[in-house]
MIKE-810324 format. One record per residue (C-alpha): residue in three letters; x, y, z. Coordinates in steps of 0.05 Angstrom, whole numbers, plus 32768, in hexadecimal, padded with zeros to 4 digits. Example, Ala and Ser with C-alpha at 12.3 -4.5 7.8 and 13.67 -1.06 7.14 Angstrom:
<rs>
ALA80F67FA6809C SER81117FEB808F 
</rs>
This chain:
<rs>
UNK80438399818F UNK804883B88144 UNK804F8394810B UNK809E838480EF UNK80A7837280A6 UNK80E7836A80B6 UNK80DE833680F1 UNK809E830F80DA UNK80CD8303808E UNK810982E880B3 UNK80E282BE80DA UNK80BF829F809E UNK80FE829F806F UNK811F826980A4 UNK80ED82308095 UNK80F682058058 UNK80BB81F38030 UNK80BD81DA7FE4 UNK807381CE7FCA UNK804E81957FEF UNK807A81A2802F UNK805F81DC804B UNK804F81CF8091 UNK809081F480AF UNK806D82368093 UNK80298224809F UNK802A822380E2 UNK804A825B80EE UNK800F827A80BC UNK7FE1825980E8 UNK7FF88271812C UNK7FF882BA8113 UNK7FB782B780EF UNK7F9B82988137 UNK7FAA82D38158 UNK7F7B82FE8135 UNK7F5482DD8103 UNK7F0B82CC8106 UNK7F0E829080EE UNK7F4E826480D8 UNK7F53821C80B4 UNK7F8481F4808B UNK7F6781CE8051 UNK7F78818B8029 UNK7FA381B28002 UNK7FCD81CE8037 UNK7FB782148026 UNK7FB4823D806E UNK7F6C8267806B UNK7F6582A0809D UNK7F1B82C7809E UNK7F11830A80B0 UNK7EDD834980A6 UNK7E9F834280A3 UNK7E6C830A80B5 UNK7E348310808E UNK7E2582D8805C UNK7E10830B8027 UNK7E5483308035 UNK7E8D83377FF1 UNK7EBB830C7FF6 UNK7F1183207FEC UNK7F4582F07FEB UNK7F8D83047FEE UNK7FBD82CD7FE5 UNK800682BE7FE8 UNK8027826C7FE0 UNK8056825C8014 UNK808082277FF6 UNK80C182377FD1 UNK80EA82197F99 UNK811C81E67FA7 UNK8130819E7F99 UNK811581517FAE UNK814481147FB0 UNK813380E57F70 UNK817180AD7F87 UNK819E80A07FB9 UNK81E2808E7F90 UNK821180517FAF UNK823C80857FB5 UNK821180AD7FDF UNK820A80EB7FB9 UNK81C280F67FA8 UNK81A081007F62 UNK816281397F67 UNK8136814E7F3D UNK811A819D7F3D UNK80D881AE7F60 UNK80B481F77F44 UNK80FA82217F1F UNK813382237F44 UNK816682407F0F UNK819082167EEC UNK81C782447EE4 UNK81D282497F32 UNK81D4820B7F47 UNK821181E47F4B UNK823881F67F8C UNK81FE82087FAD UNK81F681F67FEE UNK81BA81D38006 UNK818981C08041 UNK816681798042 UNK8129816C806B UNK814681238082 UNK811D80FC80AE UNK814C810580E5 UNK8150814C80DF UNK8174817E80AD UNK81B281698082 UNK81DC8199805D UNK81F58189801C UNK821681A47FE4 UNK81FF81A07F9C UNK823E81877F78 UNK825E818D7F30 UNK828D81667F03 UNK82D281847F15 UNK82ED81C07ED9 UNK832781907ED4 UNK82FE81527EBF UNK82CD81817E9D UNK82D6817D7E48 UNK82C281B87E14 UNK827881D67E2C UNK827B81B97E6E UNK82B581E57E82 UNK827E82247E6C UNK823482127E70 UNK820382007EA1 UNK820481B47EB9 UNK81B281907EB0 UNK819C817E7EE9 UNK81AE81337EDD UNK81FA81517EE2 UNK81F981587F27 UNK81F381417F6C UNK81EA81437FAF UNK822981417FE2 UNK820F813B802A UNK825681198041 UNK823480D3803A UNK8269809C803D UNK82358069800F UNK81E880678008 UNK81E380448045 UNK8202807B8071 UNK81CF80B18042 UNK819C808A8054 UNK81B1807F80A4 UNK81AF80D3809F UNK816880CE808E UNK816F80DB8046 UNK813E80B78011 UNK811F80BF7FD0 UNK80F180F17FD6 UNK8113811D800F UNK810581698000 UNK813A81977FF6 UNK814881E87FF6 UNK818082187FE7 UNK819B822B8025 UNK81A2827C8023 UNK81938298805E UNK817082DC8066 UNK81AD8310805F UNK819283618067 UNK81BA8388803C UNK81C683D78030 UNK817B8408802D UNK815883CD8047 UNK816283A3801E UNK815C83548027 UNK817683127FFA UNK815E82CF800B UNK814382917FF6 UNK80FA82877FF4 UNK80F282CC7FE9 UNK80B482B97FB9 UNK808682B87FD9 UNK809782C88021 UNK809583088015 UNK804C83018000 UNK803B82D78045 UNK805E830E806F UNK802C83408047 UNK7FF9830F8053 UNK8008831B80A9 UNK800B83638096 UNK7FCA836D807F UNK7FA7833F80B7 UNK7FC9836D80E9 UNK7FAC83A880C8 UNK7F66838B80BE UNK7F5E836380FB UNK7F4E83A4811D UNK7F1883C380E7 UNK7ECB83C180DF UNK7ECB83A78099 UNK7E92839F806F UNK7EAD83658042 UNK7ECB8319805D UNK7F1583178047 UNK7F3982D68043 UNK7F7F82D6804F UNK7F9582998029 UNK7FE3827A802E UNK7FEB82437FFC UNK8007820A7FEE UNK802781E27FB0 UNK802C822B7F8F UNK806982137F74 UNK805081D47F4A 
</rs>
């Protein structure tokens, strides 16, 4: 079966994975890499390392990279309330945030959420125009208290990522979150298709990394 860009993107844009929680895309690096690769590990770091080419020891060595973790959000406190406080993790931008809605990795499974924003009718001279800091906002998941955030399978340190789905648009074109760097994995799969078949000369490492975003 060919090779789809198309396919092998979509498939990786549906995972969440903020730095340090990569495992949702790093198996599915791994399982691809499997089927063709001479050699495949996963290292302390999380980084996903597929060999192929050539097998002498003397051989030049090419690595190609790409990081497989994405910007988004971690949970900092769990309010008595139940809205959540979060802090930023890599550059989501600041400008975008409030209303956005959200995915949390829970313990229990996925939780949407909303990121929420004093109302414009309780909002006073530059609050009505500029961008809230992130201290300004929060968390809605529907939580009653802390105690029913917490019975979701919320708590500090939960990760968090901008849920925006992989929409194709007019000539091809695609919008998403976690665009950087998935793109640069699904290139990754690209090229070990196209290699996996060659007599090469030189090892290449196909290399999908981790933390990229810290």
């Amino acid at each position: 079966m060919s090779f789809s860009v198309q396919e092998t993107l979509f498939s990786l844009l549906q995972h969440n994975a903020i730095s340090g929680h990569e495992n949702a895309v790093a198996d599915v690096m791994l399982c691809e890499f499997r089927r063709q690769a001479k050699e495949v590990w996963r290292d302390r770091l999380g980084n996903v390392v597929a060999r192929y080419g050539s097998d002498k020891p003397d051989a030049l060595r090419l690595m190609i990279f790409a990081h497989m973790d994405e910007v988004g959000f971690m949970v900092r406190k769990i309010e008595p309330s139940g809205f959540l406080r979060f802090e930023r993790v890599g550059g989501p931008a600041q400008v975008t945030m409030a209303g956005s809605i959200v995915t949390l990795t829970g313990d229990k499974g996925p939780v949407m959420g909303c990121i929420g924003i004093k109302s414009y009718h309780f909002a006073k001279g530059d609050e009505r125009t500029q961008s809230p800091s992130v201290d300004k906002l929060w968390i809605d998941i529907g939580a009653k208290d802390k105690d029913d955030a917490i019975r979701m399978g919320i708590q500090v340190g939960t990760p968090v990522t901008l849920y925006n789905p992989p929409q194709l648009l007019a000539n091809d074109l695609v919008c998403s979150k976690a665009l950087d760097d998935r793109l640069g994995c699904t290139a990754l799969l690209g090229v070990a298709d196209a290699i996996s078949t060659m007599e090469l000369d030189i090892a290449v490492y196909l290399v999908a990394s981790g933390t990229g975003r810290i």
